[in-house]
C-alpha positions as CSV (number, residue, x, y, z in Angstrom):
1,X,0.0,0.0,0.0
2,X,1.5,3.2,-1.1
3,X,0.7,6.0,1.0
4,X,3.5,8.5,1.7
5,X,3.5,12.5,1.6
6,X,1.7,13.3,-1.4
7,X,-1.4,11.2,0.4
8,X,-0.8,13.5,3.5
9,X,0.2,16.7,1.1
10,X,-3.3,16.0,-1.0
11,X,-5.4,15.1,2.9
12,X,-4.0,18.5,3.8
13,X,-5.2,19.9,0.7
14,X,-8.4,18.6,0.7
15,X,-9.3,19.6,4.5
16,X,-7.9,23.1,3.6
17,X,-10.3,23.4,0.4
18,X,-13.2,22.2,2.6
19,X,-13.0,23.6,5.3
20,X,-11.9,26.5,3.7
21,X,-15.2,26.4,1.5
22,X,-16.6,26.3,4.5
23,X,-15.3,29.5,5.7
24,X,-15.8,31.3,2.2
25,X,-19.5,30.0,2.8
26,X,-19.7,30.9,6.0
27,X,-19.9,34.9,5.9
28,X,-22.1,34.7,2.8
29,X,-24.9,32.4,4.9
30,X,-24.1,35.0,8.3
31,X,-25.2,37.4,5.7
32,X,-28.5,36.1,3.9
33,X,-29.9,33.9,6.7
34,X,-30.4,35.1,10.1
35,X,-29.8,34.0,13.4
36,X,-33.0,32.0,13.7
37,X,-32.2,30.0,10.5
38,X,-28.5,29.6,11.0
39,X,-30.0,27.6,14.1
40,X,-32.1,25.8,12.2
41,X,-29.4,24.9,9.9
42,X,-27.4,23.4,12.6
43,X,-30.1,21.8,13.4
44,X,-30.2,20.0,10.3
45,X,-26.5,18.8,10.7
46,X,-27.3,17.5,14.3
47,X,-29.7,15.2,12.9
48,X,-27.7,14.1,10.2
49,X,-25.3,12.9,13.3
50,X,-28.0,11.2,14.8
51,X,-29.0,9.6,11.3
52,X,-25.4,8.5,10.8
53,X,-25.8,6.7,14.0
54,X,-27.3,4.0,12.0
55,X,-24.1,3.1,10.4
56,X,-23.2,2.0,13.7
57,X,-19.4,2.1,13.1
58,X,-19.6,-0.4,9.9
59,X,-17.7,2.5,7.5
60,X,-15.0,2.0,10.2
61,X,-14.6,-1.6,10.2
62,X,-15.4,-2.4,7.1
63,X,-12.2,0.4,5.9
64,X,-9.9,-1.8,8.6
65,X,-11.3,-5.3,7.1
66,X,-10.5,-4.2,3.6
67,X,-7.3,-3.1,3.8
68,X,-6.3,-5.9,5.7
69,X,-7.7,-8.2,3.1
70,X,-6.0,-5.8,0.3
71,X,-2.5,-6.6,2.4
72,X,-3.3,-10.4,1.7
73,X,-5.0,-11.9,5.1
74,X,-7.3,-14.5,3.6
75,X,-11.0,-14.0,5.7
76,X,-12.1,-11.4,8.0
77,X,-12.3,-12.6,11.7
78,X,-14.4,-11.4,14.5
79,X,-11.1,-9.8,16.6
80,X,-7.1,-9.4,15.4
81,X,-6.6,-10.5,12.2
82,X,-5.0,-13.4,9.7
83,X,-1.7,-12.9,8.6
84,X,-1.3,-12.4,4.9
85,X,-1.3,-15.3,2.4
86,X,0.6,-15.2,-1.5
87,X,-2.1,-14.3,-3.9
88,X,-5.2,-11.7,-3.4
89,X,-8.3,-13.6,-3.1
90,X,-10.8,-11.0,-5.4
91,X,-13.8,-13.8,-4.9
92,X,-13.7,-13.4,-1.5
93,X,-13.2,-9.7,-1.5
94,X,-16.7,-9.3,-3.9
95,X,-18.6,-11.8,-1.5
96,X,-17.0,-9.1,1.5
97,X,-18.2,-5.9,-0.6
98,X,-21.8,-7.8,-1.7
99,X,-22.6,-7.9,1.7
100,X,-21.7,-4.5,2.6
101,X,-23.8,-3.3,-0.1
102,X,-26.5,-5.0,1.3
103,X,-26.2,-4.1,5.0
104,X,-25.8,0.0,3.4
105,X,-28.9,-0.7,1.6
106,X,-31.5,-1.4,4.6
107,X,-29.5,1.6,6.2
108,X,-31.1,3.9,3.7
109,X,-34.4,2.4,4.3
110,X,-33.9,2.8,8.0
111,X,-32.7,6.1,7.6
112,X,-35.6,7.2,5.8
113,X,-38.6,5.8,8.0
114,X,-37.1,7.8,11.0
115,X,-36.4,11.2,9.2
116,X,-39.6,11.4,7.3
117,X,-41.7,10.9,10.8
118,X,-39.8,11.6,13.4
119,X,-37.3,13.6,12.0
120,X,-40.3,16.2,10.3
121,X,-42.3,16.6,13.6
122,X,-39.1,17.6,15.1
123,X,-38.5,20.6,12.6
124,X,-41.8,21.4,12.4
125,X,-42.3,21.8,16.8
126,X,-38.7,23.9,16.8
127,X,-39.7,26.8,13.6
128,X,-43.0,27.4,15.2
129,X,-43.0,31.1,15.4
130,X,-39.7,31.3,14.8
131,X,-39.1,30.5,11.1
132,X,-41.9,30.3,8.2
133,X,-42.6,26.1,8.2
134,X,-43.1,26.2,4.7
135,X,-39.2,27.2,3.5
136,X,-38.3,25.2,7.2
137,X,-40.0,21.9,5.9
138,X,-38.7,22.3,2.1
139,X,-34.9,22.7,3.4
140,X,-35.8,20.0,5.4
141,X,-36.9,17.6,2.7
142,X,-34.2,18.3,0.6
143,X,-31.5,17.8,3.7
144,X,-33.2,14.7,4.4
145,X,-32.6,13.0,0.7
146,X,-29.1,14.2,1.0
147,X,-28.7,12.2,4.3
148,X,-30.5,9.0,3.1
149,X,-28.2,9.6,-0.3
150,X,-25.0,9.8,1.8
151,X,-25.7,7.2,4.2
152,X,-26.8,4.8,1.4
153,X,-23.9,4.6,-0.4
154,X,-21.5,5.6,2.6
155,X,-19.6,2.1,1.6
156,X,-17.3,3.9,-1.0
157,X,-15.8,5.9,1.1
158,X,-15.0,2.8,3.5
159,X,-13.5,1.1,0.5
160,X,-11.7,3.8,-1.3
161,X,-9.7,4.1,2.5
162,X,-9.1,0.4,2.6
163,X,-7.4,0.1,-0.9
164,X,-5.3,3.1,0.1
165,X,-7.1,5.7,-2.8
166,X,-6.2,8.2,-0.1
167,X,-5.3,10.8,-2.5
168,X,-8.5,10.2,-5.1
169,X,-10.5,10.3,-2.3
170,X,-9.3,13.6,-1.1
171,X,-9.7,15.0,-4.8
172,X,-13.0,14.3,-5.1
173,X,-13.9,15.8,-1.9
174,X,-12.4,19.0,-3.2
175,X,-14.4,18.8,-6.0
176,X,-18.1,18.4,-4.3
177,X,-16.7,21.0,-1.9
178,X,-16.7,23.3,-4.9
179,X,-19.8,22.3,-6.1
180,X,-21.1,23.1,-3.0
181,X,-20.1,26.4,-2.4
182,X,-20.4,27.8,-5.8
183,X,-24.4,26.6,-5.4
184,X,-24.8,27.9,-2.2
185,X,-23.5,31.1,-2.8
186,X,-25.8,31.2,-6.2
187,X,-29.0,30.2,-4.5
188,X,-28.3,32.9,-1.7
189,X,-28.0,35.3,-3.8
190,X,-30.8,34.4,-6.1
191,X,-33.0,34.7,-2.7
192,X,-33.3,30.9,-2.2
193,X,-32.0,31.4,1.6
194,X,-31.8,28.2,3.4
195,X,-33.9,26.0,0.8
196,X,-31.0,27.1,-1.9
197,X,-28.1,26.0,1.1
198,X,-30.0,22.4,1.4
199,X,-30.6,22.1,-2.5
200,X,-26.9,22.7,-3.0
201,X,-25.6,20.5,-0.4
202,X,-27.7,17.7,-1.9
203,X,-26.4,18.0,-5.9
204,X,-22.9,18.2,-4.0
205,X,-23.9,14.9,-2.2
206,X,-24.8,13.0,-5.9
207,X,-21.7,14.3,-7.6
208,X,-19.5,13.3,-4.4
209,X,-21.1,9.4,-4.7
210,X,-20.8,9.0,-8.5
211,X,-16.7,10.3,-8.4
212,X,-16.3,8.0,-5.8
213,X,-17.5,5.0,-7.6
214,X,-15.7,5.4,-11.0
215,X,-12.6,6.1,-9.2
216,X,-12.8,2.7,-7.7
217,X,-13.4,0.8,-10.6
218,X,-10.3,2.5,-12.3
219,X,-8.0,2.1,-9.0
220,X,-6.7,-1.2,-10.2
221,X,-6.9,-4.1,-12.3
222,X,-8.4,-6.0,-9.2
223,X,-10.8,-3.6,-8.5
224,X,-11.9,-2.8,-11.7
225,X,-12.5,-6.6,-12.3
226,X,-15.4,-6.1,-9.2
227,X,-17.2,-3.9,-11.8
228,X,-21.1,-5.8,-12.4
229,X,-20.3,-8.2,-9.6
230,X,-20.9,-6.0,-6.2
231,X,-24.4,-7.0,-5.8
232,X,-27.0,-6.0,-2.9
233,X,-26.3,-10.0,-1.5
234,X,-26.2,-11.1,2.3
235,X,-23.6,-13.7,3.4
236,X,-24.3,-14.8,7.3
237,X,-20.6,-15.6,7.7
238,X,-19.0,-12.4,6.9
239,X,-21.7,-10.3,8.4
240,X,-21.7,-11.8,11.4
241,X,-17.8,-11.7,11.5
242,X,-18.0,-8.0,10.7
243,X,-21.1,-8.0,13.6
244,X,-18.9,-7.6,17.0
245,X,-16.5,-4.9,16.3
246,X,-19.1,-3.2,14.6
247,X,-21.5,-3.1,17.3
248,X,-18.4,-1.8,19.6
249,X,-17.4,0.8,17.2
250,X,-21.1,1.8,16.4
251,X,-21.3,2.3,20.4
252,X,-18.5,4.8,20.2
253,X,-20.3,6.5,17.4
254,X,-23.1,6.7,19.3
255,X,-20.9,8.1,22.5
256,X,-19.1,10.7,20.2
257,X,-22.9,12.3,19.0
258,X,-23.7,12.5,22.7
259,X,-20.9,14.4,23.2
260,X,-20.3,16.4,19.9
261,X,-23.3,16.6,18.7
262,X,-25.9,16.1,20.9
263,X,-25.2,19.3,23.4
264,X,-26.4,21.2,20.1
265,X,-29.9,20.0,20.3
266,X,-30.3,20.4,24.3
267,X,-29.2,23.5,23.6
268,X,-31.4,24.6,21.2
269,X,-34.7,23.3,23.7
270,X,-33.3,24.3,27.0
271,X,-31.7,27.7,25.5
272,X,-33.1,29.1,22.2
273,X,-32.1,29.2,18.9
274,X,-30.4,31.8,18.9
275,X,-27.5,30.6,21.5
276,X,-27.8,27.3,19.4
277,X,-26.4,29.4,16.8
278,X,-23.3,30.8,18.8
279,X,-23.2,27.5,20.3
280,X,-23.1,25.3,16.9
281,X,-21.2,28.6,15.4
282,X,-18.2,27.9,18.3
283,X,-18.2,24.2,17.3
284,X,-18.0,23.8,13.9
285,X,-15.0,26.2,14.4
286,X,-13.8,23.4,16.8
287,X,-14.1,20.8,14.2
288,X,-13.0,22.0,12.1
289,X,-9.2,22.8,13.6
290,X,-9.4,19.6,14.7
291,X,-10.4,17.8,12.0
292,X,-7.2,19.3,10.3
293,X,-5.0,18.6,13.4
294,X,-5.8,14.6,12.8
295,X,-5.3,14.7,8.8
296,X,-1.8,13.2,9.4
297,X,-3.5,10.5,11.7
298,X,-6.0,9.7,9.2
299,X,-4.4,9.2,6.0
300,X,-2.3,6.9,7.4
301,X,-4.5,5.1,9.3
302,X,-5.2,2.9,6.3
303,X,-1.5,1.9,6.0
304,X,-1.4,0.8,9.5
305,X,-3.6,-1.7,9.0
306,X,-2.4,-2.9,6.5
307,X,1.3,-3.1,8.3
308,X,-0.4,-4.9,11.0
309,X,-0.5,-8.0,8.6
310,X,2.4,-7.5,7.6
311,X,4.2,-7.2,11.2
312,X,6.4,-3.3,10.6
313,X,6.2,-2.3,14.7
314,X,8.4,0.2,14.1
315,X,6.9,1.5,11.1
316,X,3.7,1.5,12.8
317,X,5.2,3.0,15.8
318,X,7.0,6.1,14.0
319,X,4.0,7.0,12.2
320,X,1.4,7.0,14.8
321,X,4.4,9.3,16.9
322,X,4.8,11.5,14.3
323,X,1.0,12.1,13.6
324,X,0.4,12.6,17.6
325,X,2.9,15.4,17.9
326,X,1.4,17.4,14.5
327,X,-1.9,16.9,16.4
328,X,-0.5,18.7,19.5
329,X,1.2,21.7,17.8
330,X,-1.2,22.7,15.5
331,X,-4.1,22.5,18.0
332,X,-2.3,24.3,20.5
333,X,-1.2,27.1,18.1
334,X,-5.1,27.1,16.4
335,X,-6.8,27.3,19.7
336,X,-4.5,30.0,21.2
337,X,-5.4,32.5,18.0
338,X,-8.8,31.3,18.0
339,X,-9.5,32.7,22.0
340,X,-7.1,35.8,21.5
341,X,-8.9,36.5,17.4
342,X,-11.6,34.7,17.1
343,X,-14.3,36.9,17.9
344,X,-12.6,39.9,16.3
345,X,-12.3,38.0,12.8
346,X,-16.4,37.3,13.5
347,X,-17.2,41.0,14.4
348,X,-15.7,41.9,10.9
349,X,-17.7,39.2,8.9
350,X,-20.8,40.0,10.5
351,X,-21.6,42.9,13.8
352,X,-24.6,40.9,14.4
353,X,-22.8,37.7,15.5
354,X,-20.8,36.8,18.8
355,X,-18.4,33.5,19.7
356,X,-19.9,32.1,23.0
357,X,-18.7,34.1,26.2
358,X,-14.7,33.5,26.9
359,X,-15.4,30.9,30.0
360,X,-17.4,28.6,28.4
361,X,-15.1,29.1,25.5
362,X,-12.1,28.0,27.1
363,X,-14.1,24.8,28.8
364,X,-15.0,23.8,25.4
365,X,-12.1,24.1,23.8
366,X,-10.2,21.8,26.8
367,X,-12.8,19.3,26.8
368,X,-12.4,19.1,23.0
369,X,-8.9,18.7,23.1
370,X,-8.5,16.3,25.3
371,X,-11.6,14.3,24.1
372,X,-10.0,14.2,20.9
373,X,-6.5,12.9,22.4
374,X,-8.1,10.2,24.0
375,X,-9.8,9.4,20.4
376,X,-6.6,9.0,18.6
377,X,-5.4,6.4,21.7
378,X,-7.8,4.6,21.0
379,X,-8.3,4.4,17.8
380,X,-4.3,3.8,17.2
381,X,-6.0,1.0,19.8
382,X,-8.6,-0.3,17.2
383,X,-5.9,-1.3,14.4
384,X,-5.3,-4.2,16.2
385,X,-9.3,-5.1,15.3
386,X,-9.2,-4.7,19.3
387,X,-11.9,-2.5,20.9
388,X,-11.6,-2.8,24.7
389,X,-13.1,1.0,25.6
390,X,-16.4,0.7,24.4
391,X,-18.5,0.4,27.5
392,X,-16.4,3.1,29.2
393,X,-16.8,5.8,26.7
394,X,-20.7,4.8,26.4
395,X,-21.3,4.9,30.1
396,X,-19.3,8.3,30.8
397,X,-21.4,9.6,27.6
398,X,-24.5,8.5,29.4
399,X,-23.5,10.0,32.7
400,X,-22.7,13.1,31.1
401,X,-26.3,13.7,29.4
402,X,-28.0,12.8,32.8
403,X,-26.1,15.6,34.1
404,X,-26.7,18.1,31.8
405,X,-30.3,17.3,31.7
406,X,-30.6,17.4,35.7
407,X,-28.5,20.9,35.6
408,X,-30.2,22.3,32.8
409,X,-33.8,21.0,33.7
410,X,-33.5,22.1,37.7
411,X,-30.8,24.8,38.6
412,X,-30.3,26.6,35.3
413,X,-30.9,26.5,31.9
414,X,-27.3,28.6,31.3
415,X,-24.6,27.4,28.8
416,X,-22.2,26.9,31.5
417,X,-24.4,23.9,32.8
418,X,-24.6,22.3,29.5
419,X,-20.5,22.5,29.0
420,X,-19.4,21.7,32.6
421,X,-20.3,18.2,32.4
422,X,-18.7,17.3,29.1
423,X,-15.1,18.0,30.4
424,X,-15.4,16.8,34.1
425,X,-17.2,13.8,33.5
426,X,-14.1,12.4,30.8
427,X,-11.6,13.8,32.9
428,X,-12.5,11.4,36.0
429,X,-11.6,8.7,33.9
430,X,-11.7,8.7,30.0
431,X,-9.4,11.2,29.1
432,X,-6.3,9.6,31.3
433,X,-6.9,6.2,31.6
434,X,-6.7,5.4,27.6
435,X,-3.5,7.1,27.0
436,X,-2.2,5.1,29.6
437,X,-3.5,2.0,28.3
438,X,-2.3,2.6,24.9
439,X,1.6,3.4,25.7
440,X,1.5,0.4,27.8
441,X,0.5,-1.9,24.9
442,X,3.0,0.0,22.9
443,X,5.5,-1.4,25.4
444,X,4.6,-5.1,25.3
445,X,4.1,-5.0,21.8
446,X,8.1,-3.6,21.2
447,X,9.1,-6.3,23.7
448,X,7.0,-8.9,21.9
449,X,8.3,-8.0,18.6
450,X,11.6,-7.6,19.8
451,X,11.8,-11.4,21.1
452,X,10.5,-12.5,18.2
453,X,13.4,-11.2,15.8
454,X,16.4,-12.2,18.6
């Protein structure tokens, strides 16, 4: 698998362009929508969280299945992994991605049952009064067919990671990104306000699945000899070996929307729209640096996998050293001129709109940051098709809701009660305890490895 710097040079790209877009974008909707919409609008991207819940962590271990299968290991297997064989077995592999068209498809299904009910009465009981329902429920409906779109064919991402298209699969992100902001920007200004931001978010959605599938086809002579044979096709053996990481890795889906995600939506019923706005505003700000801190991460997460078959420890090693100390210095440099420039940079964009208050800004930012460390532990963790933190992360998340609802619902419905739980909660155990864990198996697996070549 070859992934080196122009992988990482194109990922860096490609989260620059978007996230960029995203910024270009992001004056021009401050501008045509207004407070009350912008809330509704991350509204929309909250439930698209909770709608990618049903994926359930498949993407992720169907990407770590694949590429150990694309290194040679002969059948996937409910934990670690076989070690590879001689020859690529490609029948194997279309019975694999058969299946996980198939498990996609009943997603979309899913997906579109519980956003067409309960998804609609939930949009229609947050505008009343607040935003016309007729433009709310037609942004909606187009939103919700890019969700069930995305979700439905979600798989080509997980395979174009597995086979190492790193850099294709940047490219094309670039290229819906475009799409997307070019629309967006047209429908604004053509007076389509948040109807035109959903309609362009959706054609960006089609283009984004089409690129993805005829740049898998053309990847290699292996895949392109898949082409007519993925069908929508269950196989009991390879679902249910795909079954119990999945459902551990789905759980810490789950756990990451209660604690990303979900604050947005208690916020928005405990608070008001408008705080919603500064609230979501803050944290897709957040992402966003972070996002970019854990490109390096990322792109190589693929290869690690696939080194795990092959046995490289110290490959494995350098590259999961190198990526954690790029996370550390760009977040810490990002976060610094975000709290000292932040809100001036906003105050120029748009006189109307404020960050959140600087203490609650500050809490956020420290229970993101270390939230996100104790993600890239762990997920370094998961490589070894070993998910031992599941139950921890999901209980803490759990904990951490019933507090917030219990603060917000009987002492005070402020934004102070909402963030205090998120960072005190993980830091009792969560945020420590992983690290730990992980440089300890770090340790036994040098000595193990170690042993082995003496």
């Amino acid at each position: 698998m070859n992934i080196g710097k122009k992988d990482v040079l194109w990922g860096y790209i490609s989260l620059g362009m978007v996230h960029g877009i995203n910024l270009l974008l992001l004056p021009v909707i401050l501008k045509f929508l207004n407070i009350n919409e912008i809330g509704l609008w991350y509204t929309f991207t909250s439930l698209y969280g909770m709608a990618m819940l049903i994926d359930f962590g498949f993407q992720t271990v169907i990407g770590r299945n694949i590429s150990y299968l694309w290194a040679g290991s002969s059948e996937i297997k409910k934990a670690s992994y076989k070690n590879n064989k001689l020859s690529f077995d490609i029948t194997y592999f279309i019975k694999v991605l058969s299946t996980v068209k198939f498990i996609y498809f009943c997603m979309g299904l899913i997906v579109f049952i519980f956003l067409s009910t309960i998804g609609t009465i939930y949009v229609i009981e947050i505008s009343k009064a607040e935003i016309e329902i007729h433009s709310a429920l037609t942004a909606y409906f187009l939103y919700m067919t890019s969700i069930i779109l995305n979700i439905s064919f979600s798989y080509w991402n997980a395979l174009l990671k597995g086979i190492g298209a790193i850099k294709s699969y940047n490219q094309i992100l670039i290229l819906t990104k475009a799409i997307q902001l070019i629309l967006s920007i047209l429908f604004l200004f053509l007076g389509m306000g948040i109807v035109g931001v959903s309609l362009a978010y959706l054609i960006s959605v089609i283009v984004n699945r089409i690129a993805q599938s005829k740049i898998y086809y053309n990847f290699s002579p292996d895949t392109y000899n898949t082409q007519k044979q993925i069908k929508i096709s269950y196989n009991k053996e390879i679902f249910m070996a795909l079954l119990p990481n999945t459902m551990k890795t789905g759980i810490l889906s789950f756990t990451n929307y209660l604690i990303i995600n979900f604050p947005i939506i208690l916020s928005s019923y405990y608070l008001s729209l408008e705080m919603s706005g500064r609230f979501g505003l803050f944290n897709q700000i957040l992402t966003i640096i972070i996002t970019i801190s854990n490109s390096y991460f990322n792109t190589y997460l693929s290869k690690i996998n696939y080194l795990r078959v092959k046995n490289q420890y110290y490959e494995i090693v350098g590259i999961f050293k190198k990526a954690i100390m790029t996370n550390y210095i760009f977040n810490i440099t990002a976060f610094i001129l975000l709290v000292f420039m932040g809100g001036y940079i906003l105050e120029l964009i748009n006189k109307n709109y404020k960050l959140i208050p600087i203490i609650p800004m500050i809490l956020v930012i420290i229970y993101r940051f270390l939230y996100n460390n104790q993600g890239l532990f762990t997920t370094f963790l998961t490589t070894k098709n070993s998910i031992p933190h599941y139950i921890h992360f999901l209980v803490s998340a759990i904990v951490t809701i019933i507090v917030q609802i219990i603060l917000l619902e009987f002492v005070d419905n402020s934004l102070i009660n909402l963030i205090l739980p998120l960072l005190f909660v993980q830091l009792f155990f969560n945020n420590w305890y992983w690290v730990y864990y992980v440089i300890k198996d770090i340790i036994k697996d040098k000595e193990s490895y170690d042993s082995e070549k003496n």
